[in-house]
C-alpha positions in Angstrom: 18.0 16.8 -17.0 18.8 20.0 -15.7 21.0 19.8 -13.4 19.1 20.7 -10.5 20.0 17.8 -8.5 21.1 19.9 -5.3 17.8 21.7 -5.4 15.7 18.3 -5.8 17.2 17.0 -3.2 17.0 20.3 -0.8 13.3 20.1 -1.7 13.0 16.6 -0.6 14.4 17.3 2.9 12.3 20.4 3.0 9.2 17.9 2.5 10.5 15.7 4.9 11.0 18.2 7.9 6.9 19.2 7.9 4.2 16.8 8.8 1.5 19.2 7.4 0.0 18.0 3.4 -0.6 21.6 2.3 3.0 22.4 3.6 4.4 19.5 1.4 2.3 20.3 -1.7 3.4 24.2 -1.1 7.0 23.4 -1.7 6.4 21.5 -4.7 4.4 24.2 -6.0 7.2 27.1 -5.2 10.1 25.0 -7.0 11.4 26.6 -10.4 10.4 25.1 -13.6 14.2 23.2 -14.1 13.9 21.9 -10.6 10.4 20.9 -10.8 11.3 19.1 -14.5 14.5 17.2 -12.5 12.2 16.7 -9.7 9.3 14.5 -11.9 11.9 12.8 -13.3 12.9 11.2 -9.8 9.1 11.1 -8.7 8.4 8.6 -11.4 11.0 6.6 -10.6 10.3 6.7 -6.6 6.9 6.8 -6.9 6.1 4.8 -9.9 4.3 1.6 -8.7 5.0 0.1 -12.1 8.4 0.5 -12.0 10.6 -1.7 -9.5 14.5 -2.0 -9.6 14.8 -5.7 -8.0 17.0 -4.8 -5.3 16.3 -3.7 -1.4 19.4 -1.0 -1.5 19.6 -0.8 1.9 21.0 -4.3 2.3 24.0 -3.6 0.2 26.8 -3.3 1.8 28.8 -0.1 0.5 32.9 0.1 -0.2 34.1 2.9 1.4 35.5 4.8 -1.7 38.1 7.0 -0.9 38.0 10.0 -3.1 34.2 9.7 -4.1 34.9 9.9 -8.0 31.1 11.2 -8.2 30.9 14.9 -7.1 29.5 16.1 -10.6 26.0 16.9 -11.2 25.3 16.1 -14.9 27.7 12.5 -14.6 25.8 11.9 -11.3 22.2 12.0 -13.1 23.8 10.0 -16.2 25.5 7.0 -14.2 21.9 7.4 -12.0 19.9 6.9 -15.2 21.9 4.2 -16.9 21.8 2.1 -13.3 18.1 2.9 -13.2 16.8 1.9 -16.4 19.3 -1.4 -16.4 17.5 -2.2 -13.2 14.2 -1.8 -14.0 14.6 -3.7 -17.2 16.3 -6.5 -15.0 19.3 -6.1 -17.5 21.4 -6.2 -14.5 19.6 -8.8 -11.5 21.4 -10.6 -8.7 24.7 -10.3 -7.6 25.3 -8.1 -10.5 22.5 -5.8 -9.8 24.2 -5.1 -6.2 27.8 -4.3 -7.3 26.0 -1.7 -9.9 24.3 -0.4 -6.9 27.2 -0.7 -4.5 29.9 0.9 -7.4 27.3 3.9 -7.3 26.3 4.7 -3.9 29.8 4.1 -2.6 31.2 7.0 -5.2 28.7 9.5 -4.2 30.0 12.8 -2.9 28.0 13.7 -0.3 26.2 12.1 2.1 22.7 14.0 1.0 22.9 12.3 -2.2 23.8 8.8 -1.1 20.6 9.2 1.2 18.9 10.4 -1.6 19.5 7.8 -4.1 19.1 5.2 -1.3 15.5 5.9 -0.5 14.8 6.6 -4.8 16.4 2.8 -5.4 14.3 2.1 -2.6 10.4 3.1 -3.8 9.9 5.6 -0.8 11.4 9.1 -0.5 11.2 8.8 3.2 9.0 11.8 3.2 5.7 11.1 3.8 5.3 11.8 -0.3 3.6 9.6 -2.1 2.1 9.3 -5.7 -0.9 11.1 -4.8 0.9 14.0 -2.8 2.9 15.1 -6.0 -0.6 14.3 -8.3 -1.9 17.2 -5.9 0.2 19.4 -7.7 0.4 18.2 -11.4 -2.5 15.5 -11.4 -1.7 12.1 -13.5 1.7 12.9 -12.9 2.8 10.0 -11.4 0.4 6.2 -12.6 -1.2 5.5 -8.9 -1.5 1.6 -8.3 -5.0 0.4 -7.6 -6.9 -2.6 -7.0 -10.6 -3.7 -7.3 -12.2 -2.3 -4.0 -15.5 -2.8 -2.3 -18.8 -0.4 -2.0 -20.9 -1.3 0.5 -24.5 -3.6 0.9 -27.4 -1.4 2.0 -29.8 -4.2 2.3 -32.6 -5.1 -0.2 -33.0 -8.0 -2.3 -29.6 -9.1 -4.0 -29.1 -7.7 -7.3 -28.1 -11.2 -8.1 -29.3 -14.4 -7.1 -27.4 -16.5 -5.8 -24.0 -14.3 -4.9 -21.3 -15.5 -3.6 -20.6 -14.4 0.0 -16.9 -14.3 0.9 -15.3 -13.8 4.3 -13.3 -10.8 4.8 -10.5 -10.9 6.9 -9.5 -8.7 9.1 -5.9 -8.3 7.7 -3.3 -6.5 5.1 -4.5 -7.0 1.7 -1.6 -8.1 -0.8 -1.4 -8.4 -4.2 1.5 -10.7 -5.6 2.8 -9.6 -8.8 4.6 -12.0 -11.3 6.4 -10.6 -14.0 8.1 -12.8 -16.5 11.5 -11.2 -15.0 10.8 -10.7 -11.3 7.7 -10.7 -8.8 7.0 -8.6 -5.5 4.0 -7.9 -3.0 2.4 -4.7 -2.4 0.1 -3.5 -0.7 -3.5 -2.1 -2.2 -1.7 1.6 -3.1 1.3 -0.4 -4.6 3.6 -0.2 -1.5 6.2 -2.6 -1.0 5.0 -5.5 1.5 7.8 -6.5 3.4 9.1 -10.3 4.3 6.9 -11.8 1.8 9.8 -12.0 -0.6 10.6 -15.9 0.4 6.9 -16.7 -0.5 6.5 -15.1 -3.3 10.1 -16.3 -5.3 8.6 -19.9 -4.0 5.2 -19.2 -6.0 6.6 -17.6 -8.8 7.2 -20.8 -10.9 3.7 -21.4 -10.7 2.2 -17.9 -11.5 5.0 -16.4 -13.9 2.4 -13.2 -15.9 -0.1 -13.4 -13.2 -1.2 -11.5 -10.4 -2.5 -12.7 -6.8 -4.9 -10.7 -4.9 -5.7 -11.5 -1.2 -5.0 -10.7 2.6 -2.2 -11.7 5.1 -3.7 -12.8 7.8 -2.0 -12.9 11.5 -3.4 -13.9 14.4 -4.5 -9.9 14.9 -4.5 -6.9 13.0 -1.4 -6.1 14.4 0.4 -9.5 13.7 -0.8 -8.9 10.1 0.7 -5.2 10.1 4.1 -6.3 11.4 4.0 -8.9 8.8 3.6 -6.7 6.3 5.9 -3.7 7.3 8.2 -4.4 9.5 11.2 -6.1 8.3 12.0 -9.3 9.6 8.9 -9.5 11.9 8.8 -13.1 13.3 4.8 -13.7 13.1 2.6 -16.9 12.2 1.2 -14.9 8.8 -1.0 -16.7 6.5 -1.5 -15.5 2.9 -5.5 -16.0 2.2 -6.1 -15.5 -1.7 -9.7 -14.9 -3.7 -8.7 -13.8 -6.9 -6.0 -14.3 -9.9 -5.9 -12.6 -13.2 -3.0 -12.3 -16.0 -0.6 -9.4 -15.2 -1.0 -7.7 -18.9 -4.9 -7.3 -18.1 -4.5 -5.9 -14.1 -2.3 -3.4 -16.2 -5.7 -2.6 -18.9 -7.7 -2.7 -15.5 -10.3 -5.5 -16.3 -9.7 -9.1 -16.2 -11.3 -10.8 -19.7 -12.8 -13.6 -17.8 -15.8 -13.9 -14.9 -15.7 -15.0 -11.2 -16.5 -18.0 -11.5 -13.9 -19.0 -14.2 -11.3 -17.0 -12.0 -11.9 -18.7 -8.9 -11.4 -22.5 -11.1 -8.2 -21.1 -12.1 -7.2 -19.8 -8.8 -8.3 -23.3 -7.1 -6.4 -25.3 -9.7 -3.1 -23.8 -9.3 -3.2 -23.3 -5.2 -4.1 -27.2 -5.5 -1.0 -27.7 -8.0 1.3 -25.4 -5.5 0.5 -27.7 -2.5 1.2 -30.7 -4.4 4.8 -29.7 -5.3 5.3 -27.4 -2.1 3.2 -29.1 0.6 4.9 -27.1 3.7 2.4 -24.2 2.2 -0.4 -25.6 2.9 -1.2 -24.1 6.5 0.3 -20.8 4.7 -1.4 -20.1 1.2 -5.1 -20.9 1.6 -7.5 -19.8 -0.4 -10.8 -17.8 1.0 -14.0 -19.8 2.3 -16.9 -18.7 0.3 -20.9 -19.7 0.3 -23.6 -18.7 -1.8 -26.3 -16.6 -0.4 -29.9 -15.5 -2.0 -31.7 -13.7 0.5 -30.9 -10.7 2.6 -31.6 -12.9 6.0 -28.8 -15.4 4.6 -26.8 -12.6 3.9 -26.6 -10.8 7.9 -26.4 -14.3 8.9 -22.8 -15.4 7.3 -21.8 -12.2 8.6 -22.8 -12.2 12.1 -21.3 -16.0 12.5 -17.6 -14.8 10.9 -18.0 -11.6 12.7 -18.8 -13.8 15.7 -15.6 -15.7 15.2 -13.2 -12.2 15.0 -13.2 -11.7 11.3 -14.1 -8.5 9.8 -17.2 -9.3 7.9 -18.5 -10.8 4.6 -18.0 -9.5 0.6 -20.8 -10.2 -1.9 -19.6 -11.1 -5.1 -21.3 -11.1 -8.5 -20.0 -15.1 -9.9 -20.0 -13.0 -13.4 -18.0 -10.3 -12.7 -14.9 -8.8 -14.1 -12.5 -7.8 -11.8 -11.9 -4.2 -12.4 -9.3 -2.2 -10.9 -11.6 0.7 -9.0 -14.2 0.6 -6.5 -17.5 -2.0 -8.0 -20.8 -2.7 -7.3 -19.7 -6.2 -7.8 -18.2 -6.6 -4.4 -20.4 -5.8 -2.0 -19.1 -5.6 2.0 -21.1 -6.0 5.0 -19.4 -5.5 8.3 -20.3 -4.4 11.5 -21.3 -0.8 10.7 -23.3 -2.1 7.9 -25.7 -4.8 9.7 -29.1 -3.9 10.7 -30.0 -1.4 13.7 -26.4 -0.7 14.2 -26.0 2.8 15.4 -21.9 2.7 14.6 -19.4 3.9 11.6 -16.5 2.9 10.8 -14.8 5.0 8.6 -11.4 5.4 7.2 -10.3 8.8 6.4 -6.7 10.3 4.6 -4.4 11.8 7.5 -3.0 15.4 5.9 -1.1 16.3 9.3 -0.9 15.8 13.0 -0.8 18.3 16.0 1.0 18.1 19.3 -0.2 17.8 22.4 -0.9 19.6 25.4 0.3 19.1 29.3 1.1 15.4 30.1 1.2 14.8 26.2 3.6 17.5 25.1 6.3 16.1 23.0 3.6 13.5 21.6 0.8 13.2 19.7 -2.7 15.2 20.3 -4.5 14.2 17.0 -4.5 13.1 13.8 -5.9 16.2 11.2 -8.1 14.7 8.7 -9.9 15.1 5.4 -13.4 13.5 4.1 -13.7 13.0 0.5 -15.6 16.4 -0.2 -11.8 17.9 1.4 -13.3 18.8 4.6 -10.7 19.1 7.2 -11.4 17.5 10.8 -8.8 16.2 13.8 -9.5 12.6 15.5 -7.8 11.7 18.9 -9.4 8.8 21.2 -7.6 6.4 23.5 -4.3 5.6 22.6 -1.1 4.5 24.9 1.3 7.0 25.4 3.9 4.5 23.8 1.5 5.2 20.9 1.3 8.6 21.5 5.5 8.9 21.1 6.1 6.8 18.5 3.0 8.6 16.2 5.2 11.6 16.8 8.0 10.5 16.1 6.9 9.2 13.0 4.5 12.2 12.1 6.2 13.0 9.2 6.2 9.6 7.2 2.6 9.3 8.1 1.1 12.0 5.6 -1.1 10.1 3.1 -1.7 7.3 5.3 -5.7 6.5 6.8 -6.6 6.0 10.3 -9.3 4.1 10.9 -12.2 6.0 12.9 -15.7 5.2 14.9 -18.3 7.5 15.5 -22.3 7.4 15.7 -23.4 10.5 13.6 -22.4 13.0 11.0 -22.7 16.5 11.8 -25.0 18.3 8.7 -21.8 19.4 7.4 -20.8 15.7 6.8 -18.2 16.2 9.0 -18.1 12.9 11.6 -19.3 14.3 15.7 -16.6 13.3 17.2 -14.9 10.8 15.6 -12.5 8.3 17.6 -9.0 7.0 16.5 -9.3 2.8 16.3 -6.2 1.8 14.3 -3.6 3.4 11.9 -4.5 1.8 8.2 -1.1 1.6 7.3 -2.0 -0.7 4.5 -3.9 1.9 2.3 
């Protein structure tokens, strides 16, 4: 280290006070090369999806330390990095883990650093910075967490015969992870899920090495939302899984075994869950599934789920690897994609916001936008002025984030004609 920890952490509340991506990537960029050394250093262990600490350090309750003993740089970042790497190696877990946590926050100096070092032990710098904001700068900085994702069915003859069709909820996908030491949920960018911790301590006798993917499900998109984020949301969330694969191999990217072998696995220990935890069996449920071979059978699964409120259908190849990147071997078919429909539903990377005008000053006008050839775009459409408020308010942290959009063409540019806001996609 350096000891530029007063610059990192001047930097970090520079990035926080602008809602604007280019803003945020330009500070990182005008840092020296000791701060921006000191600063990597703290990104990979914020940012890092691969790297938890065990602990929720904003549920510790601090002694109030009279004197701070820690006002020195250089024994700051040492104590910092000795409590950091025992965490992460679960050397220190429990009740332990939060005195170590508690001894250090407590002794801080100044209350930048203990705000600081609260939001690094906690995964988020607060600053609407994630992985891929600092990868703008220095790319493969930072590992970014990823999950096998969809493309999308055009129609035609199905490459494979039959496929699996799967419904697709219309929810928060979660992946459990269970490390011999420890296990957590995160979201499909490797965000923390919250109050899924009770569910997934429950589950991890049964699925110690392994990893879970699926959705939580509420009653609405919302219901699933709060579930996910919001701490000690009280909704009816059910956890709907279609795929399991050992933790060492999500880590290589590519599962060693097929679909179909998968799914037996994935059946088998559900069934053996419910058996020795039977109060989850309204709450872990595994995906309905049926096998399709013609394009007709196809669009009609979908229409019926659709018709019942779910989000579509996914075709999947029964010998596929799962693969941590976007595959042709999961195929979706929603709305936008069924025949004759005139609509697009597209979800696009918000880099800023801007404020409104007259009766929406002091709020939200729009969302600015990028498509993935970087063209830049703003999307507004009917939103409360509740909405409107707390989007501002919250402008800042939402850098990085997608909205969800719907539009019915593409101007030549490939810019979407006048794209309208449907939901923040908090859970990309």
């Amino acid at each position: 280290m350096n000891g530029k920890l007063h610059e990192v952490v001047g930097a970090v509340e520079k990035i926080r006070s602008t809602s604007k991506l280019n803003e945020k990537t330009a500070i990182l960029e005008d840092m020296d090369e000791e701060t921006w050394e000191d600063f990597c250093v703290y990104a990979d262990w914020t940012l890092n999806p691969y790297v938890t600490f065990g602990i929720d350090p904003t549920k510790v309750a601090l002694d109030d330390c009279e004197g701070h003993a820690l006002s020195d740089v250089e024994t700051v970042e040492l104590a910092f990095e000795v409590l950091a790497t025992k965490l992460s190696t679960r050397e220190l877990t429990g009740h332990a883990a939060r005195a170590a946590v508690n001894n250090f926050l407590s002794a801080l100096a100044y209350p930048a650093w203990l705000n600081f070092f609260t939001c690094v032990l906690d995964k988020d710098f607060k600053a609407g910075m994630q992985a891929k904001t600092v990868n703008k700068v220095a790319p493969g900085l930072i590992p970014e967490f990823s999950a096998m994702l969809c493309d999308k069915y055009r129609g035609g003859e199905l490459a494979v015969v039959p496929s699996w069709a799967e419904e697709k909820l219309d929810g928060m996908r979660v992946l459990s992870v269970f490390e011999e030491d420890a296990c957590r949920a995160v979201s499909r960018n490797g965000h923390p899920v919250q109050n899924m911790n009770l569910l997934i301590e429950e589950l991890s006798p049964f699925l110690e090495g392994h990893v879970l993917d699926g959705e939580l499900y509420g009653k609405t998109w919302e219901e699933s939302i709060s579930a996910g984020r919001k701490a000690g949301a009280k909704v009816d969330a059910i956890y709907k899984v279609f795929d399991i694969l050992p933790y060492e191999e999500f880590l290589q990217g590519r599962s060693s075994r097929v679909l179909t072998e998968r799914r037996k696995e994935l059946t088998s220990r559900i069934n053996a869950i419910h058996t020795a935890l039977p109060h989850l069996k309204k709450r872990l449920l595994i995906t309905k599934r049926k096998k399709v071979e013609t394009p007709e059978e196809v669009y009609a699964f979908a229409e019926k789920l659709m018709a019942r409120g779910e989000e579509g259908i996914v075709l999947k190849d029964p010998n596929s690897f799962y693969e941590t990147k976007r595959s042709k071997s999961w195929l979706k078919v929603t709305r936008e994609l069924m025949p004759g429909s005139e609509q697009h539903d597209v979800d696009y990377e918000i880099i800023g916001t801007q404020e409104g005008k007259g009766r929406w000053v002091g709020m939200l006008g729009a969302f600015r936008c990028v498509n993935e050839q970087g063209q830049e775009f703003t999307c507004s459409g009917k939103m409360s002025l509740a909405m409107r408020k707390k989007f501002w308010k919250e402008r800042n942290d939402l850098v990085g984030y997608y909205v969800e959009t719907r539009f019915r063409e593409f101007y030549p540019s490939g810019i979407p004609k006048f794209p309208i806001f449907q939901r923040l996609r908090v859970d990309k």
